[in-house]
Every structure is written in structure tokens, then in C-alpha cells.
C-alpha positions in Angstrom: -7.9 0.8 8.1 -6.8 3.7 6.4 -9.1 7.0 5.3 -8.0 7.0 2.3 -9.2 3.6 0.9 -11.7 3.6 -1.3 -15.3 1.9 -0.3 -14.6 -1.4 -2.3 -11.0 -1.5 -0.5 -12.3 -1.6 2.9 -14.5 -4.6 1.7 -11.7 -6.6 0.4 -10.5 -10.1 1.8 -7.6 -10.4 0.1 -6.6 -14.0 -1.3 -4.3 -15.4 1.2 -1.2 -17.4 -0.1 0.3 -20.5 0.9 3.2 -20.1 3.5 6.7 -19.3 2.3 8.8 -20.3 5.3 12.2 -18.9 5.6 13.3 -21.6 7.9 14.3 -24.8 6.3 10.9 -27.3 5.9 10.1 -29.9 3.8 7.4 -27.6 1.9 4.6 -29.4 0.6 2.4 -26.8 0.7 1.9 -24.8 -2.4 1.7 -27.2 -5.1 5.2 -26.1 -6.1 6.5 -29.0 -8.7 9.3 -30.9 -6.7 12.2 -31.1 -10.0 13.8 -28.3 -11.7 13.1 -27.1 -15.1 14.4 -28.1 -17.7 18.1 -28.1 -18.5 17.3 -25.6 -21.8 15.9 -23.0 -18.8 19.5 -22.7 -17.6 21.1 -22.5 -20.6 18.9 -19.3 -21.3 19.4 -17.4 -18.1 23.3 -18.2 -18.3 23.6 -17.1 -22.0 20.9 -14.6 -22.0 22.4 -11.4 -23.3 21.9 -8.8 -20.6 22.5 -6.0 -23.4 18.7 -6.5 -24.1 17.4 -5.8 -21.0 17.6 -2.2 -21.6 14.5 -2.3 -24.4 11.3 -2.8 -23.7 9.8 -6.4 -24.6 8.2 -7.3 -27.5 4.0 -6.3 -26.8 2.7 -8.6 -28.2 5.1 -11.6 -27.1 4.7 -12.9 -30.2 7.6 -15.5 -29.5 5.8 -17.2 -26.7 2.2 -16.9 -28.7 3.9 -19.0 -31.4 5.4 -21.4 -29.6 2.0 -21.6 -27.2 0.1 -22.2 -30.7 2.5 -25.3 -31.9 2.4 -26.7 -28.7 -1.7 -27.0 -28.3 -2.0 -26.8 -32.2 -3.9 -23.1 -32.6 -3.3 -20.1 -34.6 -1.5 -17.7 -32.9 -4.4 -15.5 -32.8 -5.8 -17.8 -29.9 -3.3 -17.4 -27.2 -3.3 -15.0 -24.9 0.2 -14.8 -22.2 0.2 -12.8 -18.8 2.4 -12.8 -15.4 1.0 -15.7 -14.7 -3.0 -17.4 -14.8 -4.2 -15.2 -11.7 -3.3 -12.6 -13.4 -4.5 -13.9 -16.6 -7.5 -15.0 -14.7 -8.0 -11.4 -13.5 -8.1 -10.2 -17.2 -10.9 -12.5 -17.7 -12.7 -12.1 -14.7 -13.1 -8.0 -16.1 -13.4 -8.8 -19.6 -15.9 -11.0 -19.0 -17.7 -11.8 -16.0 -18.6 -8.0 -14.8 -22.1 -8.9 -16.4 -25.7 -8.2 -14.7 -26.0 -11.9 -14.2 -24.4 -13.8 -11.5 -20.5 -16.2 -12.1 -21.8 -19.5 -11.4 -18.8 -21.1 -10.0 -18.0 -24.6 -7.3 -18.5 -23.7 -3.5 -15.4 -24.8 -2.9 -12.8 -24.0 -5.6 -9.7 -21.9 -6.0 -10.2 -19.0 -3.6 -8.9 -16.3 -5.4 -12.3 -16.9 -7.8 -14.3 -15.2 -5.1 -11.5 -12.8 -4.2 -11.9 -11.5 -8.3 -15.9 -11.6 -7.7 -14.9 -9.1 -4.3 -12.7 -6.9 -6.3 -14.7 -6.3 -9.5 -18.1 -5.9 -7.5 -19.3 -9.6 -9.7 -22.4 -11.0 -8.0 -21.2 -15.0 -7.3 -23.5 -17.7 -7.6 -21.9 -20.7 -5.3 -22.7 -24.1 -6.6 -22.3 -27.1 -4.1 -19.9 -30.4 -5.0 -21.2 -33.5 -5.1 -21.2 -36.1 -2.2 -18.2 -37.7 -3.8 -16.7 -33.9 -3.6 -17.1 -33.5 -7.5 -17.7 -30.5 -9.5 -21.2 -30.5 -10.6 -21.1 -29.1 -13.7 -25.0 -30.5 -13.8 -25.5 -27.9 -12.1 -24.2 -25.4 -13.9 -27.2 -23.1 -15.9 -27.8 -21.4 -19.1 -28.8 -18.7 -16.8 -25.5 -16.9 -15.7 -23.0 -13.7 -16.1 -20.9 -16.9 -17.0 -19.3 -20.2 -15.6 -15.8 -20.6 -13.9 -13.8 -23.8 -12.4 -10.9 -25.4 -12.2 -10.3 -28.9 -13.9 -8.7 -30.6 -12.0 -10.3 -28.8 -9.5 -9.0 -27.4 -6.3 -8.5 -28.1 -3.8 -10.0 -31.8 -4.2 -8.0 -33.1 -7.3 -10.9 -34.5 -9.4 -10.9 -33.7 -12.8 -13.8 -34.3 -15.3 -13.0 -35.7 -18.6 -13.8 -33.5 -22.0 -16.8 -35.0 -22.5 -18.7 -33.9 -19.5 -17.2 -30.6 -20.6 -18.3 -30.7 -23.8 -21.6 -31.6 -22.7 -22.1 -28.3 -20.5 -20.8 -26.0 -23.3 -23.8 -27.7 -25.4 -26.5 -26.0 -22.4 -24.2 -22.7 -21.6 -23.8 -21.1 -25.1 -24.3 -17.2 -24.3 -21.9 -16.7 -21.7 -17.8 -17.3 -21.2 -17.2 -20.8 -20.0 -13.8 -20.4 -18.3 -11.8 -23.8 -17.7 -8.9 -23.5 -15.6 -6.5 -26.3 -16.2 -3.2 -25.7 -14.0 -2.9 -29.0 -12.5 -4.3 -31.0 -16.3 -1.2 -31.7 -17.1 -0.8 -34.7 -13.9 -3.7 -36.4 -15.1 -6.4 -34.6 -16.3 -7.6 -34.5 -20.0 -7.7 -30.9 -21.5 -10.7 -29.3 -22.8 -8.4 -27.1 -25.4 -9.4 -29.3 -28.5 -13.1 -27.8 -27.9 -11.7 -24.1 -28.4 -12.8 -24.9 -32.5 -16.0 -25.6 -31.9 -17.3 -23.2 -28.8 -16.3 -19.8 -29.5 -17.6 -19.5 -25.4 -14.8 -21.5 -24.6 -11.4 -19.7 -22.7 -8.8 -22.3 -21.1 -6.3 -21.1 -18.9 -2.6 -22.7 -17.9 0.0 -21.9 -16.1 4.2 -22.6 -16.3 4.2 -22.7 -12.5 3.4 -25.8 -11.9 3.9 -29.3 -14.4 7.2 -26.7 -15.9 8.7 -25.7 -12.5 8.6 -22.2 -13.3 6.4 -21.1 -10.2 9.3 -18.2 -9.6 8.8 -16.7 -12.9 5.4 -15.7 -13.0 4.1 -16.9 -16.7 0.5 -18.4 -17.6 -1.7 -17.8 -20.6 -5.5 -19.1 -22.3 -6.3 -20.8 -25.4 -9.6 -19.5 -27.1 -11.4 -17.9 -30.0 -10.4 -15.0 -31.4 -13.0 -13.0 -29.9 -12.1 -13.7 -26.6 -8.3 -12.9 -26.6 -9.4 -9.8 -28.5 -11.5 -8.7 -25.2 -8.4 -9.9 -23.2 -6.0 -7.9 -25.1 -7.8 -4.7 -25.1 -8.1 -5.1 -21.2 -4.3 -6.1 -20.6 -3.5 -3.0 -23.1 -6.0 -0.9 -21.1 -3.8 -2.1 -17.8 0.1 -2.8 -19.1 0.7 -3.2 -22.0 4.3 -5.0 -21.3 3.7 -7.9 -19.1 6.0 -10.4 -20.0 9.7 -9.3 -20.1 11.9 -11.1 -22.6 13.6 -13.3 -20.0 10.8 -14.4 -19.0 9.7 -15.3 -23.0 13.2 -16.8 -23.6 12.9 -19.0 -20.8 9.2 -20.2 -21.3 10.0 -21.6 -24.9 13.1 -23.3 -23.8 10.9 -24.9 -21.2 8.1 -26.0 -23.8 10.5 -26.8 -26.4 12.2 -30.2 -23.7 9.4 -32.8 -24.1 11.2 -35.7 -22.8 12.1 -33.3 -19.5 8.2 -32.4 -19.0 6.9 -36.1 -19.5 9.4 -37.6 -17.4 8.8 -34.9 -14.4 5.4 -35.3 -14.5 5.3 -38.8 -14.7 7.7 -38.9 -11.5 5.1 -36.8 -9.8 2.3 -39.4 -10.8 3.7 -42.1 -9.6 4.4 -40.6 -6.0 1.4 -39.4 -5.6 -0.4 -43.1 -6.3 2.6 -44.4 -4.0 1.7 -41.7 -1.3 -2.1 -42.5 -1.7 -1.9 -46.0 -1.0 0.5 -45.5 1.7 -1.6 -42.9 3.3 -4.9 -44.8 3.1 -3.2 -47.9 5.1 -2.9 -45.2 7.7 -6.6 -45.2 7.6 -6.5 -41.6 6.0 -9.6 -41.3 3.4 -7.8 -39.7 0.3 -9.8 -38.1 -2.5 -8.8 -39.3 -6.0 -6.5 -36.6 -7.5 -5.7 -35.8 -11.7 -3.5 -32.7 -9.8 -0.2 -33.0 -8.4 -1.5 -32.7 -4.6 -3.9 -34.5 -2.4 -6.7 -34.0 -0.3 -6.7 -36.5 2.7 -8.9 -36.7 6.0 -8.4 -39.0 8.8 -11.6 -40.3 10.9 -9.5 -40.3 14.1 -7.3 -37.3 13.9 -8.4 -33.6 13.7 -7.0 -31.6 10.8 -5.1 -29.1 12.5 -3.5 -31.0 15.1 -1.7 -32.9 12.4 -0.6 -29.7 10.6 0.9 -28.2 13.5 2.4 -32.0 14.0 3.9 -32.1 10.6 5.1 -28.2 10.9 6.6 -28.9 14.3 8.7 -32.1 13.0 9.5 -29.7 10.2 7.1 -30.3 6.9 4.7 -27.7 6.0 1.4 -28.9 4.4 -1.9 -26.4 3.6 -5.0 -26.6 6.0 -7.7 -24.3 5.3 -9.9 -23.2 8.0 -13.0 -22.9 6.3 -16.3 -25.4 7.0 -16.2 -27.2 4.2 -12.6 -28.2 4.7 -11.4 -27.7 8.0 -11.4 -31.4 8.3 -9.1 -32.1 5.8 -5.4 -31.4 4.8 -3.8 -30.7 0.9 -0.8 -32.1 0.5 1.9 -31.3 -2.5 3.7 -34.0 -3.7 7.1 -33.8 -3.5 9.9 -36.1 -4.3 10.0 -39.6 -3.8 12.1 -38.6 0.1 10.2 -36.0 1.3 7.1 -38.2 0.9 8.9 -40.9 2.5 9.0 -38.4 5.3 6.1 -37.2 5.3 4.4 -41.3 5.6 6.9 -41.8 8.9 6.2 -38.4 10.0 2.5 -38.9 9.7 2.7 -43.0 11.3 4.1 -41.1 14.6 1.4 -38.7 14.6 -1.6 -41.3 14.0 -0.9 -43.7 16.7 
């Protein structure tokens, strides 16, 4: 530990991300989207003309804001972009959340949440999940610096519907209610359509995941005007260039392919239901998932004797060493094969 860290440094626990293996693994491990982008992506980075590489990118990507506000049916005003949602997340977490009051947020959620409450000195107020390892967004006071969770969550899958969201904005109206929907597109029902009528409302998204652009870093949030004002002048306070215009180019060719997005994210539904019911005949319990992963746990088997199993026949899945899920396993799904794999991999290992 060097001298010349600050204090808050030397307190840091970094976020810690999924494996990227250099040897060759079946990698269902960082709820990377198993198909390719779509065909429009290519097109862009094989025609893109490299002349305009040499100028700085537009600041206020209004491109990508315009094409964000067609696709969710907003005013321009009301999208905010950034090198992806942690770092969009990060915006918010100092534009917002850095309140006297506590960030109510799930006990077991995305970990980089707490990582963000670390790094910005945010006091975090931990709220348990249900038996059925639900968000309780009954829980979830009036009372607070502000409210955070992912929906779908993670790492359990479940999603709640935008009534039950709509419900808790009517009871948190003073403070930032931050919806983070990167897995909502594999089953979940977005809370964007709420943005009009609670100006306490910021939803985040990402490209990485149901648009196979994990490798170019893009996310954004959808609220009032108010609120991407506060993110702007933070992002302009920090860089004011974040997303280069490849980056742009290749994001609205992306959201521009419908057919492409429906059909990959439809594949990715149906293997996951496949892989559930597979997996459950096993005698694995497997938590019902709106994301495009699982969360599975076998009675008989310990957690992490199956993932070094499945990592020494050659498939990486995530195990988190943490109490409340040390028991269980997330698993990414991947193409119709590699689950296929995974299922005879896994009927070796549970004999």
C-alpha cells in the first residue's frame, strides 16, 4: 500500500470483475450476449472514415441522444450517454446520492453499487430480499439520500413489473429513484414510460448486453430534464468527450436493426427457459430470471466444487464468495451448444 494514497484510497475495495480467461473456455460468466451485433455494426467499422478520427467528437453526442429519444419516445433533452452505465452510474451516484441521508439500496445487488457508496464516502442503507430472493421495494422509505436497484435485479434475475415501480415512486417523491435496467430487455418491463410523470425518476441501460456491444463501452439514462442537467454538469466537470464518434456511429446502427435485436433476444429467452427446465431435472433449484443469466443452487452439491468442476472441463461460470450467495452459481446464457454443454457437463458432475 503505497504512501502516497490518499485516506479514502487505502479504504477502497475495488469492484472485482468477472474473469476474462485467455485460454479458450466456454465463457458463461459475465453476462456477455452470446450473438454478434447486428450486421449494420459492421458495415460502420468497415466504412467508417478514419479521416474523422483526428477531431474531437461531437460533446454533446447529439446523434446518439436523438436516436436514444426515438427509440424510448423522449425529447432529446432526456437522455443522457456515457462509456458505459457504470460509468453512467458513477455520474449519478455524485450527482445525486452524496446527500446527508443514507442510499437505500437491496443487500444483495450489483456490487459495484456499494463500491460507488466506498468511493464517494455515501452512507449505504442495505435492505434485505425477500424469502423468494425478491427486491423489496416495500421496504424501501421516504426517508433516504435516495433509492438504487437493478430491475431485473442482479444477481437473482427477478424483475418487478412497472406497477410495483410506480407504486414506490408514489411514497419516495424527494429523493432520486434510480432504476437500473441492463438486463430489461430479456424479459423485464421498463419503468421508462414513468420518466413523464416522476421528475425523481432516472433509468439507466446499457448496449453491452441485449446489443452485443459489451467491447465498446456505451450506456446512457432516460429522465427529466433536471436530472440529466445535474448529470451533464458532472460529466462536463469530469470529461467532457466521452463518447468518440465510432463509438456513436456504431450505437445507432445497432438501434436502428429491430428485427436483429428481437430475434437475438428472443434466442437468448428461449435457452434460458430450455436450460432452466433442464437444469431443475438435475434437481438444481433455479430462481426465475427476466435477465439473460441464472441463478441456480443444488441441495446436494457445494457451489464451488461445481465451479472449479465446470472450469476444469473447460466452462467458466461466476461464483461469488459472499454469505448470501456462496451457495449458489450465475450462469450466462449462451448459445443453444454451449448450454448443451454445460447440462452434460453439469449431469457428470451431480452424480
Amino acid at each position: 500500500m503505497s504512501t502516497f494514497w490518499s485516506p479514502r484510497v487505502r479504504e477502497l475495495t475495488p469492484y472485482i470483475p468477472g474473469e476474462q480467461p485467455r485460454e479458450r473456455l466456454i465463457k458463461l460468466n459475465t453476462n456477455e450476449n452470446p450473438y454478434p451485433p447486428a450486421p449494420g455494426v459492421g458495415d460502420v467499422l468497415r466504412d467508417y472514415p478514419t479521416d474523422h478520427l483526428r477531431l474531437y467528437p461531437d460533446p454533446e453526442s447529439r446523434a446518439l441522444r436523438e436516436a436514444l429519444a426515438r427509440e424510448f419516445g423522449v425529447e432529446v433533452e432526456q437522455i443522457f450517454v456515457g462509456n458505459g452505465s457504470d460509468e453512467v452510474l458513477a455520474l449519478a451516484f455524485q450527482a445525486f446520492f452524496c446527500q446527508q441521508r443514507p442510499l437505500e439500496m437491496p443487500a444483495t445487488t450489483y456490487s459495484f453499487y456499494p463500491v460507488y457508496c466506498r468511493l464517494y464516502g455515501i452512507e449505504r442503507r442495505a435492505l434485505p430480499l425477500t424469502a423468494s430472493h425478491e427486491v423489496d421495494l416495500a421496504a424501501f422509505s421516504g426517508d433516504s439520500g435516495g433509492a438504487i436497484f437493478a430491475n431485473p435485479n442482479a444477481p437473482t434475475g427477478h424483475g418487478h413489473g412497472r406497477a410495483a415501480i410506480a407504486e414506490l415512486l408514489g411514497r419516495v417523491t424527494d429523493s432520486v429513484v434510480l432504476v437500473d435496467e441492463a438486463y430489461v430487455d430479456f424479459g423485464g418491463e421498463s419503468a421508462i414510460p414513468l420518466v413523464a410523470s416522476h421528475p425523481n425518476l432516472l433509468v439507466t441501460g446499457t448496449f453491452s448486453k441485449s446489443r452485443s456491444l459489451a467491447g465498446l463501452r456505451l450506456g446512457y439514462a432516460v429522465g427529466s430534464r433536471e436530472l440529466i442537467e445535474g448529470l451533464t454538469r458532472v460529466k462536463d466537470s469530469f470529461n467532457s468527450y466521452p463518447i468518440d464518434s465510432l463509438a456513436s456511429a456504431v450505437a445507432i446502427a445497432a438501434l436502428e436493426d429491430h428485427d436483429h435485436f428481437e430475434a437475438s433476444r428472443e434466442k437468448v429467452i428461449t435457452t434460458r427457459e430450455r436450460t432452466r427446465t433442464r437444469m431443475e431435472k438435475l434437481g438444481f433449484r433455479v430462481l426465475p430470471s427476466q435477465a439473460n443469466f441464472v441463478l441456480v443452487t443444488h441441495p446436494e452439491h457445494d457451489a464451488a466444487q461445481l465451479f472449479a468442476g465446470l472450469r476444469e472441463r473447460g466452462i467458466l461460470v461466476r461464483h461469488f464468495n459472499t454469505k448470501a450467495l456462496r451457495d449458489f452459481l450465475r450462469i450466462t446464457i449462451g448459445t443453444e451448444d454451449e448450454m448443451e454443454s454445460l447440462v452434460e457437463t453439469l449431469e457428470t458432475l451431480c452424480v
